[in-house]
C-alpha positions as CSV (number, residue, x, y, z in Angstrom):
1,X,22.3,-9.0,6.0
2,X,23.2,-10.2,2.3
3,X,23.6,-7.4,0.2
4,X,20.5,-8.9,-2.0
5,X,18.5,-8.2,1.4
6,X,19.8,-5.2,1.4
7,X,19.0,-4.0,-1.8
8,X,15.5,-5.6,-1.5
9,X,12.5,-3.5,-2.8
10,X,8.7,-4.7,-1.9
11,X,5.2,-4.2,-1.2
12,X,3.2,-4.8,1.8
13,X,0.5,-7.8,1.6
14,X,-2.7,-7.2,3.1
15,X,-5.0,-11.3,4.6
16,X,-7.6,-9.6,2.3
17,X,-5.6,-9.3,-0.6
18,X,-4.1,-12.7,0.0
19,X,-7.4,-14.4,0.4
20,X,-9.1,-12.5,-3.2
21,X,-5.6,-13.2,-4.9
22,X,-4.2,-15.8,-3.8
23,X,-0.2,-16.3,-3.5
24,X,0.0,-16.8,-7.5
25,X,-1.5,-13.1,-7.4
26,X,0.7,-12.1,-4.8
27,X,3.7,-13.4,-7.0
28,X,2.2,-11.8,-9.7
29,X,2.1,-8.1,-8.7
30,X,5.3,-8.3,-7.5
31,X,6.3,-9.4,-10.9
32,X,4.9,-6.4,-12.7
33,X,6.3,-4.2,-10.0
34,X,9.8,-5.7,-10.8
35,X,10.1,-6.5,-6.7
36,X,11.5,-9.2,-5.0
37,X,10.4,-9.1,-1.5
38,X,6.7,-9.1,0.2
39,X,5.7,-8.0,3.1
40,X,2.9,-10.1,4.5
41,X,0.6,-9.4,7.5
42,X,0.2,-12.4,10.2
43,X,-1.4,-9.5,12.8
44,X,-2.4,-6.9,11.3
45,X,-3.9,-3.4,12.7
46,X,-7.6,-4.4,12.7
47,X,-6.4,-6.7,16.0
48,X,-7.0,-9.4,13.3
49,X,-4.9,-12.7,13.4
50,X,-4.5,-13.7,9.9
51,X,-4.0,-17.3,10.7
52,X,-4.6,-20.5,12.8
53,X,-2.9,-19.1,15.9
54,X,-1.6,-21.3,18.7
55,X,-1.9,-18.6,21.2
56,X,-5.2,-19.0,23.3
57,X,-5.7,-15.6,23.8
58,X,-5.7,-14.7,19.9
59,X,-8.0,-17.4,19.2
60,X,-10.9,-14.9,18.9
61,X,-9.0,-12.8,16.8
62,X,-8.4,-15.1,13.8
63,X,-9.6,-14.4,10.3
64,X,-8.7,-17.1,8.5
65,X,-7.2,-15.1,5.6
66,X,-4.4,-17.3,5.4
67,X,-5.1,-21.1,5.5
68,X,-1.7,-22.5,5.4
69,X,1.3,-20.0,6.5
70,X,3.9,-22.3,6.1
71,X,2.8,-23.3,2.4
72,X,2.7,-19.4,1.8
73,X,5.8,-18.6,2.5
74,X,7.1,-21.6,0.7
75,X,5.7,-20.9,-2.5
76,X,6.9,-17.4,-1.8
77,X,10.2,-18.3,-1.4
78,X,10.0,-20.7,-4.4
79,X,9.2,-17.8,-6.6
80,X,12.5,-16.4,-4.8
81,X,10.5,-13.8,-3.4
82,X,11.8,-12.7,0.4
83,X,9.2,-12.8,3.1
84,X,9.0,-10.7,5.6
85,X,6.5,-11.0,9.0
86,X,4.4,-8.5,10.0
87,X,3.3,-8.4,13.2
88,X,1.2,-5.0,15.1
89,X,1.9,-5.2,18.3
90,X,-0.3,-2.8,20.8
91,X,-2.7,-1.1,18.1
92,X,-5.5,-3.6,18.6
93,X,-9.1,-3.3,19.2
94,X,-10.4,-6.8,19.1
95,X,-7.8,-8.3,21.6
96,X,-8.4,-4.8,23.9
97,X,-11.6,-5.0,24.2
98,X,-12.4,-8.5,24.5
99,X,-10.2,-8.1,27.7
100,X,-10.4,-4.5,29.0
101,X,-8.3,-5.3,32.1
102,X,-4.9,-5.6,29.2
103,X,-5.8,-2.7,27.1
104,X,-4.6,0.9,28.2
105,X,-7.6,2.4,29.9
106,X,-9.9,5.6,30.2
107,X,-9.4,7.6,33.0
108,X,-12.1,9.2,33.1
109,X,-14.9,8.7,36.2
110,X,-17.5,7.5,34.3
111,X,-15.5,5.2,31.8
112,X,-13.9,3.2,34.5
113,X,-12.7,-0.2,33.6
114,X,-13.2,0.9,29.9
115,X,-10.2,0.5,27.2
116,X,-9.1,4.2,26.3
117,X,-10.0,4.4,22.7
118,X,-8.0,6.7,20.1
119,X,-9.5,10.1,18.7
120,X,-7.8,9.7,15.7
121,X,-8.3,5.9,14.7
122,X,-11.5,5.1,16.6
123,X,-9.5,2.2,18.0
124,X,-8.0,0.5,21.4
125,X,-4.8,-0.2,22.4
126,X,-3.0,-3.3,24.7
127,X,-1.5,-1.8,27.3
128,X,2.2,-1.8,26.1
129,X,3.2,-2.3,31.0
130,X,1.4,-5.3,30.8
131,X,3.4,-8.0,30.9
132,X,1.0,-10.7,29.3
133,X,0.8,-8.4,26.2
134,X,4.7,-8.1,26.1
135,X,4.5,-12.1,26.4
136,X,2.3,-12.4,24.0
137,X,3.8,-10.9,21.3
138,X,7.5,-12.6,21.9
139,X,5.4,-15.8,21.7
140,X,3.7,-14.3,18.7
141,X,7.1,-13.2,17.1
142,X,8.6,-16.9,17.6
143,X,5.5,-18.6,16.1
144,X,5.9,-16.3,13.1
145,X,9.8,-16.9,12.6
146,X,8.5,-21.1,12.3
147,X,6.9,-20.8,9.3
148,X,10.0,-20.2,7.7
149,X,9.5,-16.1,7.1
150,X,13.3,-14.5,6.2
151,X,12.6,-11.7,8.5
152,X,9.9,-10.3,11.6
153,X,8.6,-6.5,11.5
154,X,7.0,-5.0,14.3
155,X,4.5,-2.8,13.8
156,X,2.8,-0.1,16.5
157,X,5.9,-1.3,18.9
158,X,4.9,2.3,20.6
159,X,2.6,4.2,22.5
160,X,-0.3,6.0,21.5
161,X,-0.2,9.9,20.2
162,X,-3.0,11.8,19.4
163,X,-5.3,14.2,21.2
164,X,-7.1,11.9,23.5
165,X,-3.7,10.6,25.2
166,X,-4.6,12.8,28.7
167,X,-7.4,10.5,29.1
168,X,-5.5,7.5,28.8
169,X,-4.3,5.8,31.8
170,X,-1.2,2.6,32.3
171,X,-2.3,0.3,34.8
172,X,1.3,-1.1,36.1
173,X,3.4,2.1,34.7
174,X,6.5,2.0,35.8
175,X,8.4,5.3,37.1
176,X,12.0,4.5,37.0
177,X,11.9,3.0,33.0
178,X,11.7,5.3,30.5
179,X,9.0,4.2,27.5
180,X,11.8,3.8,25.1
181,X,13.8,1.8,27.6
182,X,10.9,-0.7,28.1
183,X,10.4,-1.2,24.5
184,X,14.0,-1.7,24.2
185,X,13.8,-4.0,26.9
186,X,11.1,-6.0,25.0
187,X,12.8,-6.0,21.5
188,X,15.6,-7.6,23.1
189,X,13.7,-10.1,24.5
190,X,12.4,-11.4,21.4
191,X,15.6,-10.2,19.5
192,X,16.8,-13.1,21.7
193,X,14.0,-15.5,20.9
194,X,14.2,-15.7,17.0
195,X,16.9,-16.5,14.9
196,X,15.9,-13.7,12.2
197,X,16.7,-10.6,11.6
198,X,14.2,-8.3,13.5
199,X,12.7,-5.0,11.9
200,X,10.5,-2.2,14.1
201,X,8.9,1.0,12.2
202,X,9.1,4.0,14.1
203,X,8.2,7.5,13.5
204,X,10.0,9.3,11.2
205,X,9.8,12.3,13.0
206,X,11.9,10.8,16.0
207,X,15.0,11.8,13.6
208,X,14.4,15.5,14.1
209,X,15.0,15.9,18.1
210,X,17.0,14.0,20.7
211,X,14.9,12.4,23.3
212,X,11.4,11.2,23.2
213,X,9.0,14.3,23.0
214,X,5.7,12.8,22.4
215,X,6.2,9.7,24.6
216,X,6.3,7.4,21.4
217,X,8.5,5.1,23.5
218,X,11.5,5.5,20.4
């Protein structure tokens, strides 16, 4: 990375934000906030697909918060602002529940064939063994990269915590991959697929003890 990436300092974009504002607004706070880089949602953690996808599956999903991606990041970059992607991978409840067979399901009796639903969010998550929600987001991450973004960040690249987890169930788990292998796995797939530098948050937390405690997946 350059050492003006770096160095970069920004703020993270929300589609509503861009949609009231405008990208002469977003280059505008980022002015009086002396930063040079924006973070901008293209999935965000509603399940909401800020954009005219090409993928059929997030059709559905699509807000129209952001009319013309490419012409975003283009006037972005013309301001010499850097652009990074944001992209939530398995924290979504529109996509999960419009097809319960992908999303990580309730194991309970009486909620079978129902999406396991968080405690703490109120939300549903993709199941992160299935593999048309790991193709998805590669596919996802490469249609991101083309309209012209300096960098991808994943977002929710993990499984869920909270206090509902023992009544989540993993259709297709897998026994002899560890969670933070399988993620792995998947960030080099699309590490392999774009051309950009790749970014993942992960919990903070994970840099107090060795191994993977709360079965993150990091």
């Amino acid at each position: 990375l350059s050492e003006r990436v770096q160095r970069a300092t920004g703020l993270y974009i929300s589609g509503p934000y861009i949609r009231l504002h405008g990208v002469e607004g977003v280059i505008g706070m980022l002015r009086r906030a002396r930063m040079d880089t924006a973070v901008v949602d293209f999935k965000d953690g509603m399940g909401r697909v800020l954009y005219d996808s090409s993928l059929p599956e997030l059709a559905r999903s699509e807000s129209g918060h952001i009319e013309d991606p490419r012409a975003l990041v283009q006037a972005l970059h013309d301001a010499n602002i850097h652009v990074i992607g944001r992209i939530v991978c398995f924290s979504d409840r529109q996509l999960a529940l419009r097809e319960p067979d992908r999303a990580i399901q309730d194991n309970r009796p009486r909620h079978a064939g129902r999406p396991w639903v968080s405690w703490g969010t109120g939300g549903a998550w993709l199941n992160p063994w299935d593999r048309r929600n790991l193709d998805m987001i590669v596919r996802l991450a490469d249609e991101v990269e083309s309209f012209g973004v300096d960098e991808i960040q994943l977002d929710y690249i993990r499984f869920p915590v909270d206090d509902g987890v023992h009544l989540a169930s993993y259709p297709g788990e897998r026994t002899d991959v560890t969670r933070a292998q399988h993620l792995h796995d998947l960030l080099a797939r699309i590490d392999a697929t774009i051309s950009v530098p790749l970014g993942a948050d992960v919990f903070g937390i994970q840099a107090f003890w060795e191994g993977d405690r709360s079965g993150l997946g990091q």
